[in-house]
Each structure stands twice: as C-alpha cells, then as structure tokens.
C-alpha positions as CSV (number, residue, x, y, z in Angstrom):
1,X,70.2,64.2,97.2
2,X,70.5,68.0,97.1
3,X,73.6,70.0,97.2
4,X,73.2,70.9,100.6
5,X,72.7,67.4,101.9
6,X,75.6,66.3,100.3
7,X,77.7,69.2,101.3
8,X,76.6,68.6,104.8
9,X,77.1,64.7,104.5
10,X,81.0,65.7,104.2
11,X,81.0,68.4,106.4
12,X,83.3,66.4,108.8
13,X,85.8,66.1,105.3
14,X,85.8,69.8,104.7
15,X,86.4,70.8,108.7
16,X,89.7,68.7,108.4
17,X,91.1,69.7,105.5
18,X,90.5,73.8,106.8
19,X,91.9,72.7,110.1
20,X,95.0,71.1,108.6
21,X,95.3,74.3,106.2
22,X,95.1,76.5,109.1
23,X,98.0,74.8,111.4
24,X,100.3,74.9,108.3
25,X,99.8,78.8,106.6
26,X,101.9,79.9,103.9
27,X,102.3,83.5,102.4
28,X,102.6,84.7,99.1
29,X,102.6,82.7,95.5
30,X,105.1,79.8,96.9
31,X,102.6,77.7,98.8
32,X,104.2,73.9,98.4
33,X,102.3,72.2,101.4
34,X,99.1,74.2,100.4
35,X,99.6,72.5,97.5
36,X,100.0,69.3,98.3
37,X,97.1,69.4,100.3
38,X,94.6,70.4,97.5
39,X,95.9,67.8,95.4
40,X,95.3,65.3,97.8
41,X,92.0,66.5,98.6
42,X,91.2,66.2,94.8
43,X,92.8,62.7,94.5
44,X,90.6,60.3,92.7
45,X,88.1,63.2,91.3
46,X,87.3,62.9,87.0
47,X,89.5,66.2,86.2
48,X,92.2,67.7,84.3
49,X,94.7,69.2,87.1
50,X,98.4,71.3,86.3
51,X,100.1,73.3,88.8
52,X,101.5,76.6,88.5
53,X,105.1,77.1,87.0
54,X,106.1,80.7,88.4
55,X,103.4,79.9,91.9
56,X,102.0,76.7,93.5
57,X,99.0,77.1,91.7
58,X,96.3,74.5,91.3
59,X,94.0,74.6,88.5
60,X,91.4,71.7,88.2
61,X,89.0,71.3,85.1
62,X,85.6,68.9,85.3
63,X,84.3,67.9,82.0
64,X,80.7,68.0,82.0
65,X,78.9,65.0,80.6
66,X,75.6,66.5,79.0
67,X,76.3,68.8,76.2
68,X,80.1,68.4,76.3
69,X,82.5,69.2,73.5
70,X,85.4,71.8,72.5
71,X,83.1,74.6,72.6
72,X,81.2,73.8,75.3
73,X,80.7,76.5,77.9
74,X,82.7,76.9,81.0
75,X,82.2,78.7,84.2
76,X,85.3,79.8,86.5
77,X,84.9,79.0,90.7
78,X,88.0,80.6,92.8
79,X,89.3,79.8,96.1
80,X,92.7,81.6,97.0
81,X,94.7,79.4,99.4
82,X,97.2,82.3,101.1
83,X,98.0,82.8,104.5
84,X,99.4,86.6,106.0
85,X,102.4,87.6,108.0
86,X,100.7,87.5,111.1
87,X,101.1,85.8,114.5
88,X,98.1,84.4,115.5
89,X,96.8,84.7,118.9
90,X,93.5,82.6,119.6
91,X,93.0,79.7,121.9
92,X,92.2,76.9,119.5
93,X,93.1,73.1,119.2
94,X,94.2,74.0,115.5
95,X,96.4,76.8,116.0
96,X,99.3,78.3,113.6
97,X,102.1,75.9,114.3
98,X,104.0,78.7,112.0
99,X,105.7,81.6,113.7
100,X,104.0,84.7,112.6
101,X,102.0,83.5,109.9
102,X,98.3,83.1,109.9
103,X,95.2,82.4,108.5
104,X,93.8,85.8,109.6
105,X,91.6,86.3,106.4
106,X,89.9,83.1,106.1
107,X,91.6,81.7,102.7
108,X,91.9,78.2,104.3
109,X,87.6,78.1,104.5
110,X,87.7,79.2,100.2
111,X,90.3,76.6,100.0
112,X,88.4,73.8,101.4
113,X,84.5,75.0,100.5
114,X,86.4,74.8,96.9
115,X,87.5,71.7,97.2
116,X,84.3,70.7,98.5
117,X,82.3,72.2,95.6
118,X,84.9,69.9,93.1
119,X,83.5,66.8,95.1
120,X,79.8,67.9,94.8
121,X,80.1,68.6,91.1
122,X,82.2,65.2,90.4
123,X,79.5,63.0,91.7
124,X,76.9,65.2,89.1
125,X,79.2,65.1,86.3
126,X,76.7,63.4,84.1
127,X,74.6,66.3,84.4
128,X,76.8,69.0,84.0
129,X,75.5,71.1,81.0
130,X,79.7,72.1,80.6
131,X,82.4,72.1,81.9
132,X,84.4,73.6,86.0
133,X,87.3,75.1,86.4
134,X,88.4,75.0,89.5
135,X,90.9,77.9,90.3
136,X,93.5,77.3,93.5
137,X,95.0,80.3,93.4
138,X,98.0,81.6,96.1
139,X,99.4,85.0,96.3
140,X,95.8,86.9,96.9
141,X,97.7,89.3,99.7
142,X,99.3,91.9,97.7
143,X,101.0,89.3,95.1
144,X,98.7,89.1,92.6
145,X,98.0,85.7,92.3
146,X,95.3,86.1,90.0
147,X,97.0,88.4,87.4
148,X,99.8,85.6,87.8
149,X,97.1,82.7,86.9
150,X,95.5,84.8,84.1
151,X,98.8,85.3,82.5
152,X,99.9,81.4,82.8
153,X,96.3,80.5,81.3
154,X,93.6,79.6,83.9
155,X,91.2,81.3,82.0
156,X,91.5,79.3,78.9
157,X,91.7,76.2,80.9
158,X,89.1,74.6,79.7
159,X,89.4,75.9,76.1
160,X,86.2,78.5,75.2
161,X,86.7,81.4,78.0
162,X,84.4,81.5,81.1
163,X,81.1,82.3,80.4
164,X,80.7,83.3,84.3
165,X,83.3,83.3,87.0
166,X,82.3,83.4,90.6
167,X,84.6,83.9,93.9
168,X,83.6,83.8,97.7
169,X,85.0,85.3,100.6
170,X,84.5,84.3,104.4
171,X,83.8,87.0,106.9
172,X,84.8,87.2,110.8
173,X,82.8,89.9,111.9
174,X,80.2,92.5,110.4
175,X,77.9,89.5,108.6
176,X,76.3,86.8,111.0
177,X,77.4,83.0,110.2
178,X,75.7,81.7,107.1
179,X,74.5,84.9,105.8
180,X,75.3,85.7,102.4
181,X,75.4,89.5,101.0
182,X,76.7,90.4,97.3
183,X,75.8,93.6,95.1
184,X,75.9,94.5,91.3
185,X,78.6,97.0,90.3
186,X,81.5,97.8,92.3
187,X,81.6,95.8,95.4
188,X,85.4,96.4,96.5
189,X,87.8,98.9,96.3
190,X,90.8,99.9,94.0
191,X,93.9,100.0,96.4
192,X,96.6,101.8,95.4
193,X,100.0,103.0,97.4
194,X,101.3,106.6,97.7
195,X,104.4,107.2,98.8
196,X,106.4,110.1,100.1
197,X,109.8,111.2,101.0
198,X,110.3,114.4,102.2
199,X,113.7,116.5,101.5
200,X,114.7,119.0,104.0
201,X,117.9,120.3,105.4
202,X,119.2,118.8,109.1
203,X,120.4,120.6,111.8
204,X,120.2,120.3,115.7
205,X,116.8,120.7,117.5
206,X,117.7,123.6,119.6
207,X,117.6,126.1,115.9
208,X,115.6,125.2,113.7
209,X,115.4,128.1,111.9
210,X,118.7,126.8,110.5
211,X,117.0,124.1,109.1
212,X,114.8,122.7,106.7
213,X,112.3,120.7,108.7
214,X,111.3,117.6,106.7
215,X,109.2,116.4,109.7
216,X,106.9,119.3,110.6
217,X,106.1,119.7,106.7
218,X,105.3,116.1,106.6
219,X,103.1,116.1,109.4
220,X,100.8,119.3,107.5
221,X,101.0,116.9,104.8
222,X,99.8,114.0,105.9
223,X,96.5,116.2,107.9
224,X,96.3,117.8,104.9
225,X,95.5,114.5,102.9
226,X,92.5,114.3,104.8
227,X,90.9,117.6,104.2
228,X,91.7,117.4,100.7
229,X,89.8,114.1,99.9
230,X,86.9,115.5,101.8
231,X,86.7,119.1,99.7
232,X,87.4,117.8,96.5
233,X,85.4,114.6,96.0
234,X,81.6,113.3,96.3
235,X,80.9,111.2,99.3
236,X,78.9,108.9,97.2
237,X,81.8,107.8,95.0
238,X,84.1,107.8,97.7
239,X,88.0,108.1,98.0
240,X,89.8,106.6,101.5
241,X,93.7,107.8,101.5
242,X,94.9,106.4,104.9
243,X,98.8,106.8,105.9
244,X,99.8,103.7,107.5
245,X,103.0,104.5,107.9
246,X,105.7,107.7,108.6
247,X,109.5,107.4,109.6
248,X,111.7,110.1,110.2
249,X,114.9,110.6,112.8
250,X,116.9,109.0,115.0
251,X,117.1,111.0,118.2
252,X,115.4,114.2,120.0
253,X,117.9,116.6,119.3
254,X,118.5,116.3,115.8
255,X,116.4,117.5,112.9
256,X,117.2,114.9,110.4
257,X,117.3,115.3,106.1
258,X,114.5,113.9,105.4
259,X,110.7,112.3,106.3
260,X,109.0,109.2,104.3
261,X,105.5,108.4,104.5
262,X,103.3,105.9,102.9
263,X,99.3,105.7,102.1
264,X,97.0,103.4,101.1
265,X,94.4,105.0,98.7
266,X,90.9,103.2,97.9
267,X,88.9,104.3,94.8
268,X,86.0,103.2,93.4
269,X,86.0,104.5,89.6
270,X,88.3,105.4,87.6
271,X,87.9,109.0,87.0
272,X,88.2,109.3,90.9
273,X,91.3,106.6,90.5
274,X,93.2,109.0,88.4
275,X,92.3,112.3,89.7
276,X,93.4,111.4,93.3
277,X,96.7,110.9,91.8
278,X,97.0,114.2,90.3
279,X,95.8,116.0,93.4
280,X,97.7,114.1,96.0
281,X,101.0,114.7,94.1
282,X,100.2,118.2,93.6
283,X,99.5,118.6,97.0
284,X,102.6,117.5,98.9
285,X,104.5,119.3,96.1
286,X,102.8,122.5,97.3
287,X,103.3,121.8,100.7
288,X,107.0,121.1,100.3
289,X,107.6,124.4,98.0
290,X,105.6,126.6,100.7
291,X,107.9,125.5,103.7
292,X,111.6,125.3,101.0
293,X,112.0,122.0,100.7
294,X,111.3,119.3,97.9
295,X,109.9,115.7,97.5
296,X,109.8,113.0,95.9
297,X,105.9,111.3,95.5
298,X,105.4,108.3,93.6
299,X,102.0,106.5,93.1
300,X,101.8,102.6,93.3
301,X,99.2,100.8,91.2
302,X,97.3,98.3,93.1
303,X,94.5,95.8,92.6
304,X,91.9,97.2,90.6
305,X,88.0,97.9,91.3
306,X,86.2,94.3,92.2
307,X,83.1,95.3,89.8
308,X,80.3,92.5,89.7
309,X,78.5,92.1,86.4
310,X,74.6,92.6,87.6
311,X,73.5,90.1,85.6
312,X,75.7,87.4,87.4
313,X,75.1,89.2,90.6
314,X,71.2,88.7,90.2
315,X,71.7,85.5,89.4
316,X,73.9,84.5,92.5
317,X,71.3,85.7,94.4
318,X,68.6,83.6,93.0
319,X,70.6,80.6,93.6
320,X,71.1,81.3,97.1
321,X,67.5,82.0,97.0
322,X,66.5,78.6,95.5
323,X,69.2,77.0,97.8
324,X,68.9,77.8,101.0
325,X,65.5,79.8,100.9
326,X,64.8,83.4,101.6
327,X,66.8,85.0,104.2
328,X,70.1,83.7,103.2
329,X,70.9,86.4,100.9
330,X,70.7,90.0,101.1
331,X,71.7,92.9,98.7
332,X,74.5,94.9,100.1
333,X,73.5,98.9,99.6
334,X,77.3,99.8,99.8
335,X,80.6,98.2,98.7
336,X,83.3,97.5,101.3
337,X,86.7,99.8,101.1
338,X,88.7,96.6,101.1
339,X,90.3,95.2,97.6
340,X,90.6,91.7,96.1
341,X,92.2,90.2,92.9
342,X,89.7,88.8,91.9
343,X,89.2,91.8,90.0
344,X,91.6,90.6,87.6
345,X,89.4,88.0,86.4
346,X,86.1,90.0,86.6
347,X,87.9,92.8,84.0
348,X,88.0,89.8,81.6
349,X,84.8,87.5,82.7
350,X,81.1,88.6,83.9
351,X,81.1,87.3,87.2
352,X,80.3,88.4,90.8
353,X,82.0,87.7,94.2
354,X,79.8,87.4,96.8
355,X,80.5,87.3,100.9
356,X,79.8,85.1,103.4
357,X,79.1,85.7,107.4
358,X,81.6,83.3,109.2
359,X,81.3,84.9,113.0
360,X,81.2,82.7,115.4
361,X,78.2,82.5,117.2
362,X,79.7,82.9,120.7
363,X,80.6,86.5,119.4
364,X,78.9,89.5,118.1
365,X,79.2,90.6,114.9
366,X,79.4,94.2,115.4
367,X,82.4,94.0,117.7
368,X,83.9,90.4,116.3
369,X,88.1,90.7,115.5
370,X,87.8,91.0,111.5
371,X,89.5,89.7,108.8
372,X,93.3,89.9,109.2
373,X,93.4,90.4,112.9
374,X,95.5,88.1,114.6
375,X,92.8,87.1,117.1
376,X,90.0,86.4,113.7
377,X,88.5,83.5,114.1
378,X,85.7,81.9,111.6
379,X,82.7,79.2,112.2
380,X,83.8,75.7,110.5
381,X,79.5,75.0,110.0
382,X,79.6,77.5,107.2
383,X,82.0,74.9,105.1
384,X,79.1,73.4,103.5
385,X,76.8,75.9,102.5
386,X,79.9,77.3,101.1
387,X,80.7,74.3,99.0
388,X,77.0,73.8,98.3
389,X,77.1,77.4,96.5
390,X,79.8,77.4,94.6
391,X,78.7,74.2,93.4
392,X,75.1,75.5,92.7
393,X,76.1,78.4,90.9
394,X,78.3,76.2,88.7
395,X,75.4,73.9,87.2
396,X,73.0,76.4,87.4
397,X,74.8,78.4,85.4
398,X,75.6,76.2,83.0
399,X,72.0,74.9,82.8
400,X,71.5,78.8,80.9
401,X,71.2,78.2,77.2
C-alpha cells in the first residue's frame, strides 16, 4: 500500500487529533496539553521520544532497519504545535474553548500531518534506509522554539546531523486546498523590530511654538520610512518596514514629552538586512535633529531569512511529483514577506520548507481570511497528503546514497 492510501486509511485518526488540538490552543514554548497529546498520539510507535527541559518540546527518533547503525544518515521532519493570542471567531463544531487564543496559523494541521507521517514511517521501518527525527516543536510565534530545540540538541538527536531537514506549513487563503508550492533560495523573510521613542518638550495645545512636538515629528517619521525604503533599495531584493504600532498623549490639549513607535522590517539578504539598519536609524535621528528634539532607536533582531537549499528544494518537488502526480506542485516565482524559524535549522541543515493550500473549498482563495486571522479556517482533507509527504520525503531521501 502506498503512502497515500495509508495516509488516507487514517484520515479519520489525523481529523481528530487536529480537532482536539484546535479546541485546546496553547501559546508560546509552555504547551503541557499539546504535549500530552502528541505523546499519546505516538503511543505504541518503535521510537526514541524526550521532551523538552526549558519548553514542552517533543522530539521522536525512528531507527531505520535497512542500513542502520551509529553513522547512519538521518533526515529532520518539523511540525510546530503553537497556538496565537487570538480570539477566534468562526462557526465550527470544534471551536477554541480557550479565551482569546487560537489556532489562527494552522500549527494544529503540522502537528497532526506530523504525527501522521511517524505512523506511516513506523509501519515501513524495515525499509527505512536511516533513521527520522521527528521534531514537535512549540514556541514558532515569536519565541523561537526552534533556536530553543537546536540549542537543547534536536539536531543531534539521532547522532550523525541531518543530512536533509524538511518543514511544511498550511495555508488558509492564497493556495487552493492540496496544492503544494516551494522554491530554492530564500522563500521567507527576515523579520526584524525597530523601535522608536521620540523626545520632545510638552506643553499645552493652544502654543506650540512653546513646545517640542514629539508627535508631529513622529508622524514625518514614520511617512518618511516609506519613501526611504522605496529610493534607496532594489525592488527585486525587497525591504517591507511596516509600523504597526504608535502611542503618544493622553488628552487633546496637551502636547505630551514624548512619541514611541514600533516597526516590523522584512529583509531578504543580508546586505539589505544590515543596511536598513543603518539608514532607518540615521533617518529618525535626522528627522529628530531637524525639528530640536532627540530619540532614542533601537533595532530588534528577529527570525532570520527561511533560505531553501535548491538541491533539497528540487528534490521536494519530485517527490510530490512522483506522489501525487503532476499538478500538485508548482514552483513559487516569489518568496512570501512572512518569517518562520525554521530558518534556524536550515542555517545549519540543507533542507526546504515547502507550503501547502488548506482553503476551504466553499471559499475563494483570493479573498479567504489568512493565516492568523481570527476568522482562518483550514480544510481537514489536506491531513493526509500532508502526512503522506513528509513521510515520502523522509525515505526517499534516505533511499540517496
């Protein structure tokens, strides 16, 4: 029986453990029924499972049984298991039963396709040509889970490192269900924070000439922002600074001290990652000198660039190819603006991360809430082509002398 029959023989399996995830989301790298849940879906499989010490990690390692040993070769499949601080509004029989946290990004599909792919390779074990880990990782929204995994030894898990590491990611609009899309190089952004404050002078509303207007020099900064990344780097390696947030003052009347603002800034190489640094500091600092006043600017390293080895990319492909036939799989021209921490693992092991079209088919993709919206919803019958991938890619890969 092929991967895909058996993924869809369980298909039933893998819709209950996502719907259970869902009604029960947890944020961040403490995720103790997430836990719980994985390890029960795992129960009774051949592998070699610990649990985080500083997160509720799960890692899981299959020994293969054809060509086994200490130095046999290992390849790395990830499924992060986080939830996001967001109330969910959707109609559905498996709702949040947590107030104001959701599954608005689709972790609890990764988390069960995953532990679908550990079933699917457990029943082949014979024939694996190596060995799985299986990585379970919490913390993907802005707690770097990853780095945290890395540093408490995922990737020597198994003994030799990776030779190949592969991640998913579920979709709620732009991709129709089932469709996978990937790319070699970069495929997500670098996401970075800059933040401002603004010092002026207060005074009352009715003079300002007596004061030192943190708010009106602010605002020229933050339009400023905009023309600067457009004059001073190449739309084809593009920069996206986007402020998301600005607070100043209390009433009408009063001009208050001072203004903060914060921005998110996506990159996509690293000369453009460190010269948007230098430019947006310098700017607000000229802004603030022209108008009197001063600032303070700090710059906030985030998740790095999601860079797919081409090799491995190529090679995803082809096994979707072989998989599911042609159609399935199509070759992104342009990387998405969004970031992942999977990039932690891909600085240290070839790999690619590929995406998969979960809209449902009662909505358009084009117009479909996306990921992290708290009306995203995803399409439970992509579960076992999910599964039946990462499994693919696993013993395919390991099948390469």
């Amino acid at each position: 029986m092929s991967f895909t029959e058996s993924a869809h023989d369980m298909r039933d399996e893998l819709v209950r453990l996502r719907h259970s995830l869902h009604t029960t989301p947890e944020v961040g790298l403490t995720l103790p029924r997430t836990q719980e849940k994985v390890l029960q879906a795992l129960d009774g499989l051949p592998l070699e499972i610990t649990t985080g010490t500083t997160l509720s990690s799960v890692t899981a390692v299959l020994r293969g049984g054809a060509g086994g040993g200490a130095e046999a070769p290992s390849v790395l499949l990830r499924g992060d298991m986080d939830a996001l601080p967001v109330a969910e509004r959707n109609d559905l029989p498996f709702i949040s039963r947590i107030d104001g946290q959701m599954h608005a990004c689709g972790h609890d599909l990764h988390t069960a396709m995953l532990a679908g792919a550990a079933h699917l390779l457990s029943a082949r074990r014979e024939r694996l040509a190596g060995d799985v880990i299986f990585m379970f990782q919490p913390g993907e929204e802005g707690h770097e889970g990853a780095r945290h995994m890395i540093g408490e030894g995922v990737l020597d898990a198994a003994g030799a490192r990776p030779v190949a590491a592969y991640g998913m990611h579920v979709v709620s609009a732009m991709l129709p269900p089932g469709l996978f899309a990937s790319r070699p190089g970069p495929i997500m952004a670098a996401a970075d924070v800059f933040a401002v404050t603004v010092k002026g002078r207060g005074g009352h509303g009715s003079s300002p000439h007596r004061a030192l207007d943190p708010i009106q020099a602010g605002c020229e900064m933050v339009s400023a922002l905009q023309a600067m990344v457009t004059r001073t780097f190449d739309v084809f390696d593009p920069v996206v600074v986007t402020v998301g947030q600005f607070h100043a003052g209390t009433t009408d009347n009063v001009i208050p001290d001072e203004a903060y603002f914060e921005a998110t800034v996506r990159t996509f190489s690293p000369d453009n990652r460190k010269a948007v640094k230098r430019r947006l500091v310098e700017l607000v600092e000229g802004i603030a000198a022209a108008h009197g006043l001063t600032v303070e600017a700090s710059f906030g390293m985030g998740y790095p660039v999601t860079v797919n080895d081409s090799g491995e990319a190529g090679f995803a492909g082809r096994t979707a190819d072989e998989l599911f036939g042609p159609g399935r799989y199509f070759v992104t021209p342009q990387p998405v603006m969004g970031s992942e921490d999977f990039s932690y693992v891909l600085e240290q092991v070839p790999g690619a991360f590929v995406f998969l079209g979960a809209c449902p088919p009662d909505l358009d993709p084009a117009s479909a809430p996306y990921n992290h919206s708290p009306e995203a919803r995803f399409d439970d019958s992509v579960l076992p082509d999910g599964a039946a991938l990462y499994a693919s890619l696993a013993m395919s890969r390991l099948a390469v002398p």
